[in-house]
N, C-alpha and C positions, 0 to 999 in steps of 0.2 A: 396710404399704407397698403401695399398690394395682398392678396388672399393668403392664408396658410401660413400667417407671421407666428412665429417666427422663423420656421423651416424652410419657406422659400427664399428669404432673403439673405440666409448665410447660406444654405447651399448657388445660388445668386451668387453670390461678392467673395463669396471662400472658397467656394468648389468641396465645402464641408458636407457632409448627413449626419447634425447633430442626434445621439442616442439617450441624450436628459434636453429636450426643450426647451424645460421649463429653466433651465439655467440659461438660457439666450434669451428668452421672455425677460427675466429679470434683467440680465445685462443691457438689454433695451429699454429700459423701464426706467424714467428718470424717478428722483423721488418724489416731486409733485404732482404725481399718478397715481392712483391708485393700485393696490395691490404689491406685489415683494418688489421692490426697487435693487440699485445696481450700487447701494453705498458698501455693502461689504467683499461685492466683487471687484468693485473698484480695488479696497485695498490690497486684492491679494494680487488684482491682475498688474498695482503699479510695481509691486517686489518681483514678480515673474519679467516683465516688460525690462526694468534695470536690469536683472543678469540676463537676459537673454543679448540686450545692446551692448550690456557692461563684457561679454564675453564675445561676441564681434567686431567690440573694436578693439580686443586685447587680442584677436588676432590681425587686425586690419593695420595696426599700429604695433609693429613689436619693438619697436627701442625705442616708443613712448612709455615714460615713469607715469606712476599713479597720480600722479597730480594733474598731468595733462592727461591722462585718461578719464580723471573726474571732469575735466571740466568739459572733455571731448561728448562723455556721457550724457553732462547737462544740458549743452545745447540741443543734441538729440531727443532727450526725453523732457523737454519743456513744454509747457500748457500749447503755447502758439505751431510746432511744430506737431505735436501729437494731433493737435484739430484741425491742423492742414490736411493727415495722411485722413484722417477719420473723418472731413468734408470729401476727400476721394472716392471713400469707399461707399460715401452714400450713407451714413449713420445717421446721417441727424434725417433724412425721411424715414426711416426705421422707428426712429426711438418714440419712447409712448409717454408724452407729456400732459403734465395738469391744464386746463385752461387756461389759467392766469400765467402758465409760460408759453403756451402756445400763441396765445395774444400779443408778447412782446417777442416774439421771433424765437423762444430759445433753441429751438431745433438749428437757431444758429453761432449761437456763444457758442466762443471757442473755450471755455470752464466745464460748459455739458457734451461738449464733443469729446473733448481729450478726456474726460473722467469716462464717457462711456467705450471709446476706444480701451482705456485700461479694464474696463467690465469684461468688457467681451475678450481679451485675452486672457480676465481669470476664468471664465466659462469656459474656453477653449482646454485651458490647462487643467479642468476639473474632469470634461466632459475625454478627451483626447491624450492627454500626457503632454510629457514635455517636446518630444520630439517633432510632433505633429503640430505642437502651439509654435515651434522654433520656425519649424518650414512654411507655416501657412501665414504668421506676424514677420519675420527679420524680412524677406523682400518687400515688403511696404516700405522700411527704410532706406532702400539701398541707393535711392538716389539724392538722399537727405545726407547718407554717409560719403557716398562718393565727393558731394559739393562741399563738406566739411573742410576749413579752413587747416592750414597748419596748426599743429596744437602749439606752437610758440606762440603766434597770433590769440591764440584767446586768454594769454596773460594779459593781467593789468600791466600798468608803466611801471607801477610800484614793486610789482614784484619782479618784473623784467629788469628794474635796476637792481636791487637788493640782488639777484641770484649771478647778475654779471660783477659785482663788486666782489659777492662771496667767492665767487670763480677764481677771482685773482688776490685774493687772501687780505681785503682791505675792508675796515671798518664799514659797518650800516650807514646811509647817508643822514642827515639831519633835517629835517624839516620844520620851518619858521611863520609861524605867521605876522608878517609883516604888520598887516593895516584890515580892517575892514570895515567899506566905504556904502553908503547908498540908506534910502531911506530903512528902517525896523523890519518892513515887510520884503523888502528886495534889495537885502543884504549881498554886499562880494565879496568875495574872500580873498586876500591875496599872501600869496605862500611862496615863500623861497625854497628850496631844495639844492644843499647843497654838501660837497666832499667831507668827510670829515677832516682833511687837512684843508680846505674851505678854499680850496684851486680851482675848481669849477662850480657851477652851479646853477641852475635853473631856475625860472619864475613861473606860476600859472597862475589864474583867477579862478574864480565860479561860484556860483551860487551857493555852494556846502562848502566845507572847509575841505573834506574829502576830495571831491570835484577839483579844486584847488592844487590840492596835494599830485593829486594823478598828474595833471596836466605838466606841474613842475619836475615830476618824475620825468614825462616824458621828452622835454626840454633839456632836462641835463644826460639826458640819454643820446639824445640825438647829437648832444656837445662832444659827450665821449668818444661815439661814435665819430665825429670830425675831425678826432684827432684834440682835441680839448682836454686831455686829463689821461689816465690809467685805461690801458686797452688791453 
């Protein structure tokens, strides 16, 4: 950890000159450290982190509805993507751990990176306002946003059926469980899915009946799509 932490290493990686410290001290501060930890900045920095994403991608995506904007959200603001940007920035040699995490690597769980990445953006937004937290946090995403999928792509099958059925004014499809095969511990599911006038219909397996379910969704989708039923 290099000299004059914590003021050298956000003006460092932010281009900041924090004017409260000791709220970046904390943001780095896992809580198996001694002294104020980053569990209550976490909370405020993960509410600041959602609107700040949740209103860049409502402009990035303007004739995406809220539903693909939530889930557009989710993947953005999930544990694994948050500890990608916040392995970037270098947090995890910043942050100031107990022994007993330091021993097993925590400086690299990606559970203590993304919570302190949210730290440090409630410190930003204490110490700086909203504006300065927006410009100095949203370009860390920007290339996480840019690679984002279509937001029809992050629909399940299930609901990718159900929403093209309701589109054309036809009943919810029906789903059956058929059989399910294999010993108690490594059960299969197997699940029909089919029309409500029962003209098409898909099969899938898996491990959960869920699992199952999807799979069948996505089989009679691809039927429809064929030309196999109501288009």
């Amino acid at each position: 950890m290099q000299d004059n932490w914590p003021l050298g290493w956000v003006r460092e990686r932010l281009a900041y000159a924090p004017r409260s410290p000791e709220l970046f001290a904390a943001a780095l501060t896992h809580r198996s450290a001694a002294g104020d930890n980053n569990e209550r900045l976490e909370f405020l920095g993960d509410a600041v982190l959602n609107f700040l994403i949740a209103d860049r991608l409502y402009r990035e995506f303007p004739s995406a509805p809220e539903g693909d904007l939530s889930r557009l959200r989710a993947r953005v603001v999930s544990q694994q993507p948050l500890a990608g940007i916040a392995a970037g920035l270098g947090i995890g040699e910043a942050l100031r751990l107990g022994s007993g995490e330091l021993k097993t690597g925590g400086f690299r769980r990606e559970s203590i990176l993304a919570d302190a990445l949210e730290a440090l953006t409630g410190a930003l937004w204490l110490d700086a306002g909203l504006e300065t937290t927006r410009a100095l946090i949203v370009p860390l995403f920007d290339d996480l946003i840019r690679a984002l999928p279509h937001p029809e792509a992050l629909k399940d099958a299930k609901t990718r059926l159900q929403e093209h059925l309701q589109a054309r004014g036809l009943p919810l499809p029906r789903y059956t469980l058929d059989r399910v095969t294999g010993e108690p511990h490594e059960q299969v599911f197997h699940v029909r899915c089919e029309t409500a006038d029962a003209a098409v219909a898909g099969e899938g397996c898996g491990s959960s009946r869920r699992r199952a379910e999807q799979q069948a969704a996505e089989r009679l989708l691809e039927r429809l799509a064929a030309g196999g039923g109501p288009s």
